[in-house]
C-alpha positions as CSV (number, residue, x, y, z in Angstrom):
1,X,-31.7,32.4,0.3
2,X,-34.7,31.0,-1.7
3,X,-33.5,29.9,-5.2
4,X,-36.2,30.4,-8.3
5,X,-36.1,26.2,-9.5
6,X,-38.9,25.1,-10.9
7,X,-38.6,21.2,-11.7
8,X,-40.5,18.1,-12.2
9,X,-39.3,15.0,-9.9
10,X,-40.9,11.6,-10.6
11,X,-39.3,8.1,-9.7
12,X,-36.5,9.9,-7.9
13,X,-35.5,11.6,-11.5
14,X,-35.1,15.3,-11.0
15,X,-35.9,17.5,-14.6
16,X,-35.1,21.0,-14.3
17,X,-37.7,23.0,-16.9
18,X,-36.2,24.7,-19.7
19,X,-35.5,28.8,-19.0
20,X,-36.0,31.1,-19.0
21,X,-39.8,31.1,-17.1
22,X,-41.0,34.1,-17.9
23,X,-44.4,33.6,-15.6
24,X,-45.5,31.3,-13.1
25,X,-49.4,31.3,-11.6
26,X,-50.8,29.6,-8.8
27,X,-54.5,30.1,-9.0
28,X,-56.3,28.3,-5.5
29,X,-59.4,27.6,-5.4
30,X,-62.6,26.5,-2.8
31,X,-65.7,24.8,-2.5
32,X,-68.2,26.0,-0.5
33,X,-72.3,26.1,-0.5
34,X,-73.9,29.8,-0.1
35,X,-77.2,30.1,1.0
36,X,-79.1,33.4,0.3
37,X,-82.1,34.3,2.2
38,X,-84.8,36.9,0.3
39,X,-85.3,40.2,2.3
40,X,-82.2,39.7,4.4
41,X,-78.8,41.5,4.1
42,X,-75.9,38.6,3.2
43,X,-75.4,35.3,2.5
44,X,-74.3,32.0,4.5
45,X,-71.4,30.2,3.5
46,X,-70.6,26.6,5.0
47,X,-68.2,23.9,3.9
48,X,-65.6,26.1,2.9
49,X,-62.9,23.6,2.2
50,X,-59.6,24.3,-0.3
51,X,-59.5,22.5,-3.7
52,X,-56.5,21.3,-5.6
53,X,-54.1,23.6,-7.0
54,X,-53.9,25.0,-10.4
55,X,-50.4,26.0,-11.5
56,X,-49.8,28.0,-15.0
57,X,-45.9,28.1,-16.1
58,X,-44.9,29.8,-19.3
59,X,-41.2,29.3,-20.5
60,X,-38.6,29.7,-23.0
61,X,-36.2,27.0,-24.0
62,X,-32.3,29.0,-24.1
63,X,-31.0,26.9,-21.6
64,X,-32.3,23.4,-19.6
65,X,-30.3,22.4,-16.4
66,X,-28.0,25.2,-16.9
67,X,-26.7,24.1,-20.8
68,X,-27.8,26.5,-23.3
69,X,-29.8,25.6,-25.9
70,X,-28.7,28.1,-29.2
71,X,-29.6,25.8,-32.1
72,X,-33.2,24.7,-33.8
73,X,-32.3,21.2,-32.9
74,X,-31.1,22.0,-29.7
75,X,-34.3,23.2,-28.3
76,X,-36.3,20.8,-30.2
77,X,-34.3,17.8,-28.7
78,X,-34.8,19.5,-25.1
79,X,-39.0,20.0,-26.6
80,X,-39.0,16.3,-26.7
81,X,-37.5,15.7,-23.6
82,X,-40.4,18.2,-21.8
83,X,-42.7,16.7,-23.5
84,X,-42.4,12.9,-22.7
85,X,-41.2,14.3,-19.2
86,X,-45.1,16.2,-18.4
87,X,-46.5,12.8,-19.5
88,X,-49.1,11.9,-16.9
89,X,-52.0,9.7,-17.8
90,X,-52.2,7.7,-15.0
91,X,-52.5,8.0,-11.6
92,X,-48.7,6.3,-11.3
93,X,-47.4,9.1,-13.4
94,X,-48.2,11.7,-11.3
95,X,-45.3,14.2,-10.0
96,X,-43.6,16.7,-7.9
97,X,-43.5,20.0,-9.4
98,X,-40.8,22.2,-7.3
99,X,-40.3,25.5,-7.0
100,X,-38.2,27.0,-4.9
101,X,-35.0,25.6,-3.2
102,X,-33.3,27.1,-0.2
103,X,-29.7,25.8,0.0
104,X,-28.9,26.8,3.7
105,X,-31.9,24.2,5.0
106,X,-31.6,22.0,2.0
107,X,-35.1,21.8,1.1
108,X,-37.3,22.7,-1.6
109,X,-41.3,23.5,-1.8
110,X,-43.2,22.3,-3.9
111,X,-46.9,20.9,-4.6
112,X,-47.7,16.8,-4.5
113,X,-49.8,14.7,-6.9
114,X,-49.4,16.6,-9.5
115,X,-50.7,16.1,-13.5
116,X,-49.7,17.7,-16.8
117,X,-53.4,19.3,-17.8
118,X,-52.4,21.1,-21.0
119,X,-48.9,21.5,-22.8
120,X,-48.4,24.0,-25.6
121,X,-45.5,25.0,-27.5
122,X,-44.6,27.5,-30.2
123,X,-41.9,26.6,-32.8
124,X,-42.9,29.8,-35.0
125,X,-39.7,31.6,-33.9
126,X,-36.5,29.6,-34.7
127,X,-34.4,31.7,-32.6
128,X,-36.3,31.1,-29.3
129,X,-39.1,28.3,-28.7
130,X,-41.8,29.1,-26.5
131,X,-43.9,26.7,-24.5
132,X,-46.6,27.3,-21.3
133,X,-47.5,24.3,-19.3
134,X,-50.4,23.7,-17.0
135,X,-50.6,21.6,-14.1
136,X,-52.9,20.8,-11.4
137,X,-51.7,19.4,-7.9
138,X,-54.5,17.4,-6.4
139,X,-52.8,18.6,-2.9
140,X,-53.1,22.1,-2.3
141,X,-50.5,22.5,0.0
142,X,-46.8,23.7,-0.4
143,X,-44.3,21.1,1.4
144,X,-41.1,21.5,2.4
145,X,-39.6,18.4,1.0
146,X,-36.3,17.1,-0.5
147,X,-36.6,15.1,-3.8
């Protein structure tokens, strides 16, 4: 039974994302070189190779590792821990962003080398803050790993 788990792991240090997630993208992308010849039906395509992956996660902050989060300062505190967490200016702060886990085989998928590309947040609503985070995974495969 695959569990919905989406966390950050760096260093070893597992950090669950706030929840709810209320959408998660996975947009994949190639390179390739078309060639087009006039008069002649079609195209050529060559050097179709995969790209990194981009991953687009929007999220609510009621609860973070399963503690609910009812106050302002409650989900601000766990806004500052999200925030310092997605850090990743260098190439030694890249991370594991997991997905899934399945608890029968006890492993998780999830993409490699990842990097925090854009981090927003909306503190407009006191009763629920909002945030969408957007990360690319210089890997574009899904592993089957354990953190």
């Amino acid at each position: 039974m695959f569990m919905f788990r989406p966390s950050i792991v760096r260093s070893g240090t597992v950090y669950e994302l706030p929840r709810p997630i209320t959408s998660l993208r996975v947009q994949d992308a190639f390179d390739f070189a078309k060639w087009k010849v006039p008069l002649v039906t079609g195209d050529l395509m060559v050097g179709h190779t995969a790209s990194g992956v981009d991953i687009a996660l929007e999220g609510q902050i009621a609860s973070q590792a399963g503690q609910l989060r009812l106050t302002e300062e409650q989900m601000f505190l766990t806004l500052e821990q999200l925030r310092q967490t997605v850090q990743s200016t260098t190439p030694e702060d890249r991370y594991r962003l997991f997905l899934y886990y399945d608890p029968a085989s006890a492993t998780y998928r999830s993409f490699a080398e990842c990097a925090t590309v854009r981090f927003e947040y909306d503190l407009t609503h006191k009763s629920l803050f909002t945030y969408t985070l957007t990360v690319h995974a210089s890997r574009p495969s899904i592993e089957t790993t354990a953190p």
